[in-house]
N, C-alpha and C positions, 0 to 999 in steps of 0.2 A: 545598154551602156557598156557591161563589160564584154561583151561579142565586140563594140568601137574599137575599144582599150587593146584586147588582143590582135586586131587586124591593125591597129598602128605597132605593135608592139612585131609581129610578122613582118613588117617591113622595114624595122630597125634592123642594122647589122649591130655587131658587138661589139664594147668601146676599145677602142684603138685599132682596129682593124685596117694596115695601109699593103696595098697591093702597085703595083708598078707599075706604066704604060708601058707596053708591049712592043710597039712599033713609032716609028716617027709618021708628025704628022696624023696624032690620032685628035678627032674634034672632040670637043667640049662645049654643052648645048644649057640654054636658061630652061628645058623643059624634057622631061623622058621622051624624046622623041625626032627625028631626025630633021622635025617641019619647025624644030624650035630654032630660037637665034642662035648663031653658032658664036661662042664668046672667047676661046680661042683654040690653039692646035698645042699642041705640045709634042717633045721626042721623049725616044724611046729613055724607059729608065726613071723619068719624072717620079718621085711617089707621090701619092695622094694614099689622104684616110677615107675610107668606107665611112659613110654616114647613113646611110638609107641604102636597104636594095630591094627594087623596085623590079622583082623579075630578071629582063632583058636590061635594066637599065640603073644603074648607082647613079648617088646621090654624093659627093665627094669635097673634098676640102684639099687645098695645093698648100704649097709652105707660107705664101700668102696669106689664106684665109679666105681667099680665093671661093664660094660654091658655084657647085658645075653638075651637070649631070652628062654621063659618059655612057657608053654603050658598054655592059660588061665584057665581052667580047672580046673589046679592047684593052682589056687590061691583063696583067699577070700574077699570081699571088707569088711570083720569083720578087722578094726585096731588096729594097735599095733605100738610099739616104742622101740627100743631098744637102753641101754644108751651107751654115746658116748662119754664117759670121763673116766679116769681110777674106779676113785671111786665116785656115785652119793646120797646124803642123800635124804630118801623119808621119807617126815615130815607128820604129820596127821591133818594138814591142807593148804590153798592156802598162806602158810604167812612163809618167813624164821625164825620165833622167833616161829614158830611153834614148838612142841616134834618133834625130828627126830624118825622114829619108827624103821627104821634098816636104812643099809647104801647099796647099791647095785652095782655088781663089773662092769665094762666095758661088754657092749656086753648081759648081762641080758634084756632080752624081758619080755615087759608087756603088758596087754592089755589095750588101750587109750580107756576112757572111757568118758572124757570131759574136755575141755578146757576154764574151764569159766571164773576163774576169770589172766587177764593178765598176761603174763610170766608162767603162770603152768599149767600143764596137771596131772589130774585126772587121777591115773595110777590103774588097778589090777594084782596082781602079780597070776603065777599060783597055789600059795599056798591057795589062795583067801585075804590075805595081798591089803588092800585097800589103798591108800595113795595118794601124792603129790611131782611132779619130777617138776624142773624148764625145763623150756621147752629149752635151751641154754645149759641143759646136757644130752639130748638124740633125736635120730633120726629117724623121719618118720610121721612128722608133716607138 
């Protein structure tokens, strides 16, 4: 029984653990394996949380809630966030009386670059747009 215990506990990854899709167009399958149903593709940046890893192949969650299983491979441990509100302001600094410098729409991916100062994360956008998101309006932190 505790040999079970360990070998489930080897194929957990650690809680919070989110890594990024790497490339566009990478699948996402119902099963660790390429003969599984393919359930959707996603671009590059997406993040997802680590839930299981299964060797070659995690076990994943999307901002959804979404499970998937993905070929590790395809993934990057380079982070990112993507916002999780209809509309989120990204200010040019860690402070709400900050300048807002644009406004960015639900579902917009950035790359997390640091979470220093409390409640905000240090965002870059792919435009190279640098700025500051409240960390309560976006997901993958």
């Amino acid at each position: 029984m505790a040999a079970g215990l360990f070998g489930l506990a080897a194929l957990s990854a650690s809680a919070l653990e989110f890594r990024a899709v790497a490339e566009h167009g990478v699948l996402f399958y119902d099963a660790p394996n390429a003969q599984g149903k393919k359930l959707f593709a996603a671009s590059k940046g997406m993040p997802v949380e680590v839930l299981v890893d299964n060797k070659d192949w995690l076990r994943v969650r999307d901002q959804s809630g979404a499970l998937a299983w993905v070929e590790k491979k395809s993934l990057t441990t380079r982070r990112s966030v993507v916002v999780s509100v209809s509309k989120a302001a990204v200010h040019a600094a860690a402070d709400a009386k900050s300048p807002v410098l644009f406004m960015a729409e639900k579902s917009v991916v950035f790359d997390w670059l640091d979470t220093g100062k409390a409640g905000w994360a240090k965002v870059k956008h792919r435009d190279g747009a640098v700025g500051y998101l409240r960390i309560e309006e976006v997901w993958g932190l």
